[in-house]
C-alpha positions, 0 to 999 in steps of 0.5 A, a space after each residue: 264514778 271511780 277512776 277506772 269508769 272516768 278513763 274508760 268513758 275519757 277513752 271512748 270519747 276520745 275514740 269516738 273523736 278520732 272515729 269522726 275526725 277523719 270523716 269530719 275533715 273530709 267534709 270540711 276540706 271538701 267545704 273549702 274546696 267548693 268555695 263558690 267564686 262568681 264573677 261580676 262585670 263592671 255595671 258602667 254602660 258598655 262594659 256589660 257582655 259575656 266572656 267569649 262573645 265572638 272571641 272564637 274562630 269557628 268550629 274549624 282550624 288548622 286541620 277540619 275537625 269535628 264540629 262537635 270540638 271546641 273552636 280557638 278562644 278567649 278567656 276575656 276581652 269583650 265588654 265586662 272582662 277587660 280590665 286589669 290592676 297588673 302592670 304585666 297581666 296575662 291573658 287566657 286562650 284555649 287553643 285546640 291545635 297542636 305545636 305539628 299543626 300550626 307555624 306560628 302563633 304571634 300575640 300582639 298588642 295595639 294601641 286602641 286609642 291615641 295618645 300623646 306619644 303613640 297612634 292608635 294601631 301602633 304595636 305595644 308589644 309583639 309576642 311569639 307563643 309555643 304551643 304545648 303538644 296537645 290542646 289546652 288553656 294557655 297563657 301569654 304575660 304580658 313582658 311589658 309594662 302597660 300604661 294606666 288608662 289606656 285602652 288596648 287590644 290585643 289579636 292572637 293570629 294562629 298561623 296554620 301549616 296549611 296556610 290559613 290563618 285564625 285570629 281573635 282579638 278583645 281588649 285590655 285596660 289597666 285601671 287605678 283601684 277604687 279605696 274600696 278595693 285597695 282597702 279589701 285587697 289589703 284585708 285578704 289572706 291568700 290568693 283565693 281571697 284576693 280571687 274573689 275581691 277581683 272578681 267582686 270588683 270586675 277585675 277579669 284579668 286578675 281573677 281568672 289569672 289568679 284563680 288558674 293558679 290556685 287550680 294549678 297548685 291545689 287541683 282540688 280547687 276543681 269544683 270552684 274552677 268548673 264553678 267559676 267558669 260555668 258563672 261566665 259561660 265557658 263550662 265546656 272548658 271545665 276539663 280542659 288542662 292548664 299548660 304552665 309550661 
């Protein structure tokens, strides 16, 4: 074959390389954007449940709404979706009421157990959330460092403008990672890695913390969001916005 066949043939090639490639890195950026991360609640006796559970305030709020329209919740706190390895970990509310309808919205964390310095039901910490403009996922941090093996529960008291009030409550614990963990913890290389060893691992705080992040930052992470929160029964958040803010 002469030389003039040999470049019109390398030519073609690499212009059907380029034809595809385009294509290709579609499908494959779509790939890694539908990575499946399930979550795992711990297996211990008592630690099983779903996410929400009764963590909701009812169809109605601070002003009647349709019955059709998503109620006060959180993301976590019952049985299977209370632990934590953060020293400050936060904790997810899809709050449905707007910053005109509500005077106050207080986070306060007890002490559920006793201990050698403080009572059962002594406040841990006390927080003041504002409320975004329109009804989406918020997140209230912890300012506080929690105690290793301590048993807490948290209460969210919406505080309506006409008077009534809407609370929740779950629990919080932060646990000393097993060698496993810590071992697959260290071996990852991004936040989406470390997402999916939390919740390997029943680590509810941590994984939909750090996966709402992921989301916030690459919003084509969408279908492993939606798929995420399908796996825990809370689908019909899928489309609600995050507010970071």
């Amino acid at each position: 074959m002469n030389s003039k066949k040999l470049l019109a043939l390398g030519l073609g090639i690499i212009l059907g390389i380029n034809g595809l490639t385009s294509g290709d890195r579609t499908l494959a950026q779509n790939d890694s954007n539908t990575k499946r991360i399930r979550y795992v609640p711990p297996t211990r006796p008592g630690d099983r449940g779903t996410v929400s559970g009764k963590n909701a305030a009812g169809s109605r709020g601070c002003q009647q709404r349709q019955t059709s329209e998503l109620p006060l919740l959180a993301l976590g706190g019952n049985p299977g979706y209370t632990q934590t390895l953060r020293e400050y970990p936060t904790v997810w509310f899809y709050i449905p009421y707007s910053s005109r309808e509500v005077k106050e919205a207080v986070f306060e964390v007890q002490y559920e157990q006793e201990t050698q310095q403080h009572q059962r039901g002594e406040t841990f910490e006390r927080i003041v959330i504002s409320l975004p403009s329109a009804p989406s996922i918020v997140p209230v941090k912890l300012s506080k460092a929690i105690p290793l093996g301590v048993n807490l529960r948290w209460y969210l008291v919406i505080a309506c403008e006409s008077g009534n009030e809407l609370p929740i409550t779950g629990m919080l614990k932060r646990i000393i990672p097993s060698p496993e963990l810590t071992r697959e913890l260290e071996g990852t290389r991004n936040q989406l890695e470390q997402v999916e060893v939390y919740a390997r691992y029943g680590i509810w705080y941590d994984a939909v913390t750090g996966l709402a992040q992921a989301y916030h930052n690459q919003p084509n992470l969408a279908i492993t969001w939606n798929e995420f929160l399908l796996g825990v029964g809370l689908e019909s958040l899928a489309r609600v916005p995050l507010n970071f803010d």
